[in-house]
MARKE-35228 format. One record per residue (C-alpha): residue number from 1; residue in one letter; x, y, z. Coordinates in nm, 2 decimals. Each point is the difference from the previous one (the first is absolute). Layout:
BEGIN
TORLO   num   residu       c1       c2       c3
TORLO   NUM        A        X        Y        Z
...
***
This chain:
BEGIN
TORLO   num   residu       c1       c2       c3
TORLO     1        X    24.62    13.86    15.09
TORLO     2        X     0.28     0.11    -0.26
TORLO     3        X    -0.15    -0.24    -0.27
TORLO     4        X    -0.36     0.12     0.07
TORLO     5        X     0.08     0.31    -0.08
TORLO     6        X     0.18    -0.02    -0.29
TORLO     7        X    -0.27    -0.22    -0.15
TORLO     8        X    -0.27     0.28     0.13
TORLO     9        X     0.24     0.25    -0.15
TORLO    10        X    -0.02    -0.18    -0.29
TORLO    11        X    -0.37    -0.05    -0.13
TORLO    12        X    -0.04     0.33     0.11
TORLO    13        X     0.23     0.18    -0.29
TORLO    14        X    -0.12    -0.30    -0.21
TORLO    15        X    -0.38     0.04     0.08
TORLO    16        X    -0.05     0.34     0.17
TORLO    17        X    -0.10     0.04     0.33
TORLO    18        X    -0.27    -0.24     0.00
TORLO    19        X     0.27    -0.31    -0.09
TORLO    20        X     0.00    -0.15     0.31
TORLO    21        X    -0.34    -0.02     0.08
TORLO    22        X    -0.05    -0.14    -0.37
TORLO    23        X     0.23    -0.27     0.05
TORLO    24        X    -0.11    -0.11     0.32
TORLO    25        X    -0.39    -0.02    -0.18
TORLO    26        X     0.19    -0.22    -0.26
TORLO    27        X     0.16    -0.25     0.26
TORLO    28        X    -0.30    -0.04     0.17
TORLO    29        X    -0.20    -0.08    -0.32
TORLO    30        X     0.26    -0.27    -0.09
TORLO    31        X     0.02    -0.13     0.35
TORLO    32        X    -0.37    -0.03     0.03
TORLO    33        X    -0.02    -0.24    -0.39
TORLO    34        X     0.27    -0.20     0.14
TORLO    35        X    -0.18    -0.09     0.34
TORLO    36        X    -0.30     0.02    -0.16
TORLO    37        X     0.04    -0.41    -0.15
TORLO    38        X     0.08    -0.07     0.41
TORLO    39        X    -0.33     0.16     0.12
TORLO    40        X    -0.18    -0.20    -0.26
TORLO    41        X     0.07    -0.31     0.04
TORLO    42        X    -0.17    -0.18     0.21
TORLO    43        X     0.03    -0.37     0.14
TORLO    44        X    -0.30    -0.19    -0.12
TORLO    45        X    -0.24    -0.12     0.32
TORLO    46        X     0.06    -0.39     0.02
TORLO    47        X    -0.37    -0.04    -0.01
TORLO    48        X    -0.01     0.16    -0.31
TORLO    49        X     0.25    -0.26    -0.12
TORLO    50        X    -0.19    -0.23     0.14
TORLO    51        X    -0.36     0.08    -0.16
TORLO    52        X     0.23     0.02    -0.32
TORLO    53        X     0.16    -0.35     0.01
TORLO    54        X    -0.35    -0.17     0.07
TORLO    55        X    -0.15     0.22    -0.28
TORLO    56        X     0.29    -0.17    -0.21
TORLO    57        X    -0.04    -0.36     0.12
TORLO    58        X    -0.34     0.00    -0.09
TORLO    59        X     0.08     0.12    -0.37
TORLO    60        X    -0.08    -0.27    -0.26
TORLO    61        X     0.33    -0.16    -0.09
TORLO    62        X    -0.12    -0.18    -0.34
TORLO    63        X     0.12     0.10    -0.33
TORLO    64        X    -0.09     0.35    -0.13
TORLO    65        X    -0.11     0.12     0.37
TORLO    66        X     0.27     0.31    -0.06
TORLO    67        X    -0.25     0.15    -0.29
TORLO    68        X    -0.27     0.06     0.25
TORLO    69        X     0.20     0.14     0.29
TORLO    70        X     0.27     0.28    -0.03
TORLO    71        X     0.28    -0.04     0.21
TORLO    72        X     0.18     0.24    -0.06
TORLO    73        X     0.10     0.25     0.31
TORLO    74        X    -0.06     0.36    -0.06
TORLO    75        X     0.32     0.19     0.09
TORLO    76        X    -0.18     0.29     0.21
TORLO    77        X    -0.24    -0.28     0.22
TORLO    78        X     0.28     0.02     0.28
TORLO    79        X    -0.09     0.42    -0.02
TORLO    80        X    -0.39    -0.06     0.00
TORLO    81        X     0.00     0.13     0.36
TORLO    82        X     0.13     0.33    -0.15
TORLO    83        X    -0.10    -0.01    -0.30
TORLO    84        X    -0.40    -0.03     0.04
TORLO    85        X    -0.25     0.15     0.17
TORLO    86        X    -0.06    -0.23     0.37
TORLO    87        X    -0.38     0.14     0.07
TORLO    88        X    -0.23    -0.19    -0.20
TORLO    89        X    -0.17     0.31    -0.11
TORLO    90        X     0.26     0.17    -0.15
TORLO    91        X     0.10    -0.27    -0.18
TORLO    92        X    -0.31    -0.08    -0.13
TORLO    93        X    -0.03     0.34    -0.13
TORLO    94        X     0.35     0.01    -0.22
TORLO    95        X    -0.05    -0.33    -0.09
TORLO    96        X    -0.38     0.11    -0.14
TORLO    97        X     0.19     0.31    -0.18
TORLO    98        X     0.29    -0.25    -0.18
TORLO    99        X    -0.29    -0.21    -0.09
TORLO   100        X    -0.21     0.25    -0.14
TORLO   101        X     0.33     0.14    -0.19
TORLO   102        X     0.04    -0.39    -0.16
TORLO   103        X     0.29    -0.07     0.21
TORLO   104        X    -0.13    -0.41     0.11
TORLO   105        X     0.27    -0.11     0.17
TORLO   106        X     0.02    -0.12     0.32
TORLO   107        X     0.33     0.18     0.07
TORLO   108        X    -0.11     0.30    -0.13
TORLO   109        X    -0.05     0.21     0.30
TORLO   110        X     0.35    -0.09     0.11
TORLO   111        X     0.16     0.07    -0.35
TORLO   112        X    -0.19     0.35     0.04
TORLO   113        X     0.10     0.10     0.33
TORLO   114        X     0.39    -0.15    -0.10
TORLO   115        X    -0.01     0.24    -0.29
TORLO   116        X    -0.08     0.31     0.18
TORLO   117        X     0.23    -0.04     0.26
TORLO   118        X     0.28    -0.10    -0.22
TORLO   119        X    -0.10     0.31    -0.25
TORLO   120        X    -0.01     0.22     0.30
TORLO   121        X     0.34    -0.07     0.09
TORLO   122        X     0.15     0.02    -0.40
TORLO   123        X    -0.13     0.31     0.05
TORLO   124        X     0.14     0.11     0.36
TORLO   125        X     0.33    -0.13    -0.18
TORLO   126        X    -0.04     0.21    -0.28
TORLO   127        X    -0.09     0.32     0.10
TORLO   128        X     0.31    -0.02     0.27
TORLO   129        X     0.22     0.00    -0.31
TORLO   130        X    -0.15     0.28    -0.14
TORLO   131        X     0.04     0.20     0.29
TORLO   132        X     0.35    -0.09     0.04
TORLO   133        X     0.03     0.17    -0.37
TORLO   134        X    -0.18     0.28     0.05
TORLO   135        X     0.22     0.02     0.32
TORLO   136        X     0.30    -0.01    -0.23
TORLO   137        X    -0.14     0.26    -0.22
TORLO   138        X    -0.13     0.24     0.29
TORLO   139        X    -0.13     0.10     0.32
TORLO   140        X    -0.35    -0.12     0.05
TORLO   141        X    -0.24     0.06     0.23
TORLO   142        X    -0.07    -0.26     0.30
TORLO   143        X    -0.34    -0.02    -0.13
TORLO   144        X     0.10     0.00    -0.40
TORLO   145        X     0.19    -0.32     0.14
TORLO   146        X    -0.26    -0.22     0.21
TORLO   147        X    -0.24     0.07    -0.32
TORLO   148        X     0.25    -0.13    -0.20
TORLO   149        X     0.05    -0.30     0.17
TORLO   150        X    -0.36    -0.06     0.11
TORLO   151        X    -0.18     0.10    -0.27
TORLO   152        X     0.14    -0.30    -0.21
TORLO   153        X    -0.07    -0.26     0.24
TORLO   154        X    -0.34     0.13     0.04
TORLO   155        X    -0.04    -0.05    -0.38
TORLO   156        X     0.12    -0.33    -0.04
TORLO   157        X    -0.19    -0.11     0.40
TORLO   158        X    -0.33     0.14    -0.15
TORLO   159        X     0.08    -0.17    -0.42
TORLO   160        X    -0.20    -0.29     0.06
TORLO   161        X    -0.28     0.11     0.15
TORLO   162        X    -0.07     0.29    -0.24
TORLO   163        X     0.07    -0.30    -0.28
TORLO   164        X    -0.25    -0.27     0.14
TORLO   165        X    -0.27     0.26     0.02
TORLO   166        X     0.05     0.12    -0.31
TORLO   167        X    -0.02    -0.37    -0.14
TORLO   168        X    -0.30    -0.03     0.21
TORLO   169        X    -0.20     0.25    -0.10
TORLO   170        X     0.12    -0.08    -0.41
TORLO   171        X    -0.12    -0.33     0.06
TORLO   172        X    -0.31     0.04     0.13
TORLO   173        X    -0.11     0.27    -0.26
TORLO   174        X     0.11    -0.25    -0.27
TORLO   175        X    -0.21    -0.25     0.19
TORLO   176        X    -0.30     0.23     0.01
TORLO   177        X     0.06     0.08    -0.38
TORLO   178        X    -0.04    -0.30    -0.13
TORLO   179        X    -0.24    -0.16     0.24
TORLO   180        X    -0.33     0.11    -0.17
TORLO   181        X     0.14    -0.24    -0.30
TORLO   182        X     0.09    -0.28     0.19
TORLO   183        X    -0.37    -0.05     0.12
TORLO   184        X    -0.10     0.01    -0.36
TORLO   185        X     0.18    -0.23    -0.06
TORLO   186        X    -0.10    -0.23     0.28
TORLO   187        X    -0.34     0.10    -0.07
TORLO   188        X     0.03    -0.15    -0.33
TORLO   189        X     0.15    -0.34     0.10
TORLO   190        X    -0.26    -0.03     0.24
TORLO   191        X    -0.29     0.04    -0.24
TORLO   192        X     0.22    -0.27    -0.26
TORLO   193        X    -0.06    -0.25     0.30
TORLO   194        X     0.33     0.00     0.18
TORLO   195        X    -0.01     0.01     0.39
TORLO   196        X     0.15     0.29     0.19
TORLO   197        X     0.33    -0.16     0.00
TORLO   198        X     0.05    -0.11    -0.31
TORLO   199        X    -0.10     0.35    -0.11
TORLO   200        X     0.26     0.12     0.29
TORLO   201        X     0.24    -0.17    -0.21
TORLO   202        X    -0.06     0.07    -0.35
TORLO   203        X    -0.02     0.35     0.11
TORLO   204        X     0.37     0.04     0.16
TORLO   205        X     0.15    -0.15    -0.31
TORLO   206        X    -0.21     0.26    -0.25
TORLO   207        X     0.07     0.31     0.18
TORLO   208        X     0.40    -0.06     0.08
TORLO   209        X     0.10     0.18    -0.31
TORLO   210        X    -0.16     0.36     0.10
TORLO   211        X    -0.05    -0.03     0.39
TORLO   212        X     0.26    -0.23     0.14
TORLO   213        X    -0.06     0.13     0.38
TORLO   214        X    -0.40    -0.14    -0.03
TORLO   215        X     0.07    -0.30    -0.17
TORLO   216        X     0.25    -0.09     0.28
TORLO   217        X    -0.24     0.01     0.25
TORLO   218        X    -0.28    -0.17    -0.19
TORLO   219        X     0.28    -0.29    -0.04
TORLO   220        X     0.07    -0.03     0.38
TORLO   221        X    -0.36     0.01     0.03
TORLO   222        X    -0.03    -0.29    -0.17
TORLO   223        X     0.33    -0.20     0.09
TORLO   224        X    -0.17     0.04     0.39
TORLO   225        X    -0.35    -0.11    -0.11
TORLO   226        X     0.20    -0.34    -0.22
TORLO   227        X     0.17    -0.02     0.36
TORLO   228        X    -0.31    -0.09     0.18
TORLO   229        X    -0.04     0.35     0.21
TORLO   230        X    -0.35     0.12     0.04
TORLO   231        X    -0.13     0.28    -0.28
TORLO   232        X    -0.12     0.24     0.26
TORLO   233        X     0.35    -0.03     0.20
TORLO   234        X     0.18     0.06    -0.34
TORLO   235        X    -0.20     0.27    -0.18
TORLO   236        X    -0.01     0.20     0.38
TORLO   237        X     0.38    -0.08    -0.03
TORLO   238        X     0.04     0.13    -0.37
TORLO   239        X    -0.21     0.36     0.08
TORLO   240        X     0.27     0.04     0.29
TORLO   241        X     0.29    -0.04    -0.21
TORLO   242        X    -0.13     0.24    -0.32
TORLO   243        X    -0.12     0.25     0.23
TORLO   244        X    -0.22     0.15    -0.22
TORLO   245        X    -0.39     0.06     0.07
TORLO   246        X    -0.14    -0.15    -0.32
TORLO   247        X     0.19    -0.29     0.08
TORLO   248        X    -0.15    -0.02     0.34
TORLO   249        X    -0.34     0.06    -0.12
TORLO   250        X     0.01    -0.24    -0.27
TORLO   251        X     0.11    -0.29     0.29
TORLO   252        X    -0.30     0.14     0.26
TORLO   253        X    -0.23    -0.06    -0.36
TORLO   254        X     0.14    -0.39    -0.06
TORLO   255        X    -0.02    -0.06     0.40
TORLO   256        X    -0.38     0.10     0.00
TORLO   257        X    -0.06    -0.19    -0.29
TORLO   258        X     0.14    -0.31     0.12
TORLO   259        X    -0.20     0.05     0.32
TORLO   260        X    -0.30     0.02    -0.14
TORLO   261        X     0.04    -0.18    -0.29
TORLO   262        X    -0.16     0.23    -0.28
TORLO   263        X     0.21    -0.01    -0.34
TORLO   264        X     0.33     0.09    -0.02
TORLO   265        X    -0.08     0.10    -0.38
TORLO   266        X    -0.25     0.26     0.13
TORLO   267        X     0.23     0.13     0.25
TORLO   268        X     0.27     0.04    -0.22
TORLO   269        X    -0.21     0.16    -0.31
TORLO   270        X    -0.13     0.30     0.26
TORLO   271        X     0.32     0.04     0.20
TORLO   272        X     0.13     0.04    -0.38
TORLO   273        X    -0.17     0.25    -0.09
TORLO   274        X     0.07     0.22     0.31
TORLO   275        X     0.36    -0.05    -0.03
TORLO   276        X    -0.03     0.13    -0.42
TORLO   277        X    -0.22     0.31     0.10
TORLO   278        X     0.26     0.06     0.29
TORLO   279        X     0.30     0.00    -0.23
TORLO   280        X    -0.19     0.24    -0.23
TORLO   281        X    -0.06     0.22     0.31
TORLO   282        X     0.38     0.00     0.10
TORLO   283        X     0.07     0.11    -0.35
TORLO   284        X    -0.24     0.26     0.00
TORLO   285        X     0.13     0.12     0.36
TORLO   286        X     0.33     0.03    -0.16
TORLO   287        X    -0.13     0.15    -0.32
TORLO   288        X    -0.14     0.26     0.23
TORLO   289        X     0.29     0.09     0.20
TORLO   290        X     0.20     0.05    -0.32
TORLO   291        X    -0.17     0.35    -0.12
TORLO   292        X     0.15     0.13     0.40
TORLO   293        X     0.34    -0.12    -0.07
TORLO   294        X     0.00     0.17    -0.31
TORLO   295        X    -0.12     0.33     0.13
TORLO   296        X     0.30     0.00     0.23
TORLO   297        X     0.25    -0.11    -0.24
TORLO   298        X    -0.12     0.30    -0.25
TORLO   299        X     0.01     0.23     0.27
TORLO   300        X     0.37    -0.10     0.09
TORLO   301        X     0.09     0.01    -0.35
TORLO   302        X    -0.22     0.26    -0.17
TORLO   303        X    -0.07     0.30     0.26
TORLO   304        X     0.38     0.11     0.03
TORLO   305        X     0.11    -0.01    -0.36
TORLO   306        X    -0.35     0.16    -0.07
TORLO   307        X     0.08     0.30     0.30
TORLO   308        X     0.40     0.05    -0.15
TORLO   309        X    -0.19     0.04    -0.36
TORLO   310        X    -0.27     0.24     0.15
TORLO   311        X     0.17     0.17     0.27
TORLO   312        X     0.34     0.05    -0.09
TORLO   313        X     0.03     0.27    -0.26
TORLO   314        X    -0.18     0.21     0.24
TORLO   315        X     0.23    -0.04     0.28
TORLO   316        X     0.28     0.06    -0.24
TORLO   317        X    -0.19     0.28    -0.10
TORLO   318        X    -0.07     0.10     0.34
TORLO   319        X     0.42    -0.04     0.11
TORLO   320        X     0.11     0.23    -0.29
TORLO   321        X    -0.23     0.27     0.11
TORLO   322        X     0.10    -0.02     0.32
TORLO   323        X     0.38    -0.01    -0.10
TORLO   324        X    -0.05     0.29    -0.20
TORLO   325        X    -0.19     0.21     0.27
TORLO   326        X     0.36    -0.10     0.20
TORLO   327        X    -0.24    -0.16     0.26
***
């Protein structure tokens, strides 16, 4: 009991009276990343080895067979229990979201969910330091310190999600941007004689340079459509990916037209159109808007210099009569 209290005696004239309780937060923190490997782990089912093995003996074993399969083991898959999403649902949706930000991998919902958890606790880590200094330096608050500690952990938990919607919604205006000129483009292939996926193609490579986001999916478009996948099954997939209502518009146009079988030239020449006049009415919504920000800004920045300029040699005025009245 001796050596307790002369270690509690301790961080209390080094840290104030909240010492103690400090350093006990601090040992747990550390004893929860060190056990935290142990809970993680987990022993792989022997079925799963099983389907595994089988999956590998049926590999082909000729010459080049390594260029078309990856085998290389991802170094979270033994935390993919943890790491992602187990209702179908769920996962569906983040997956949807990293897809529609132009993250493709297959790993990407695990990478996502690694990251936040691993930023959260950087930033657990990090704001326990910095109340250990401002410890040093004072006598905060018990509320001053739990913000300090949570609030950084809460920044770096919440990082990545505030990031991937943010590249989400930059990539789908970009996509909506320059949309209208990829289907005059492919509007003009298609009236030179190329078919659909030709022009698919010739259209991904011309529009790279200025909309790189578009011209990525028009290429997976047409890598899945070289593959052998049916068009409506790829064009349905490609609207899902972009996320963006043109997009899906322009795929429920193609669909009808292939079910029908009227001219794809038509089709393309009217939806065309419609998507020009609707980028001249989003400019026009935005050109409209502009005159209300600009109101607001002048008020902000106008009215009070302008009320100082008017109003304040009569209140001077005003003071010195009033000081000279002795009131």
């Amino acid at each position: 009991m001796e050596f307790f209290g002369r270690i509690n005696t301790f961080l209390t004239d080094s840290f104030g009276p909240f010492g103690p309780l400090l350093a006990v937060g601090v040992l747990g923190m550390f004893l929860i990343l060190l056990t935290l490997p142990v809970l993680l782990k987990k022993e792989e089912d022997p079925l799963d080895k099983l389907r595994k093995a089988q999956a590998g003996s049926r590999l082909p074993k000729e010459k080049g067979a390594t260029l078309r399969f990856d085998n290389k083991k991802d170094k979270l898959e033994k935390y993919s229990n943890f790491l992602e999403p187990q209702d179908e649902e769920e996962y569906s949706a983040i997956r949807l979201k990293l897809l529609q930000a132009g993250y493709r991998s297959k790993t990407a919902v695990r990478t996502f969910h690694f990251l936040q958890f691993a930023l959260g606790i950087i930033g657990l880590i990090f704001g326990s330091i910095w109340a250990i200094v401002k410890m040093a330096n004072g006598e905060p608050t018990t509320t001053n310190l739990m913000l300090t500690v949570m609030i950084p952990g809460l920044v770096g938990y919440m990082g990545p999600k505030y990031w991937v919607t943010r590249r989400r919604e930059a990539r789908i205006e970009a996509i909506t941007n320059g949309f209208p000129d990829a289907l005059d483009m492919m509007l003009v292939c298609v009236e030179a004689g190329q078919s659909l996926d030709q022009a698919i193609i010739r259209v991904a490579r011309e529009i790279r340079a200025g909309f790189p986001d578009l011209a990525d999916e028009f290429e997976t478009v047409a890598n899945e459509m070289k593959a052998g996948k049916d068009r409506t099954a790829v064009l349905r997939d490609m609207s899902e990916r972009t996320g963006v209502d043109d997009v899906a518009s322009f795929v429920t146009v193609l669909i009808q037209s292939s079910t029908f079988g009227t001219s794809i030239a038509d089709a393309l020449r009217v939806y065309a159109s419609e998507m020009r006049d609707k980028r001249v009415m989003r400019a026009e919504e935005k050109a409209n808007t502009l005159p209300t920000k600009m109101t607001l800004a002048t008020m902000m920045l106008t009215v009070p210099p302008l009320l100082i300029i008017l109003l304040g040699p009569s209140v001077y005025g005003i003071a010195q009569t009033f000081k000279q009245l002795g009131i």
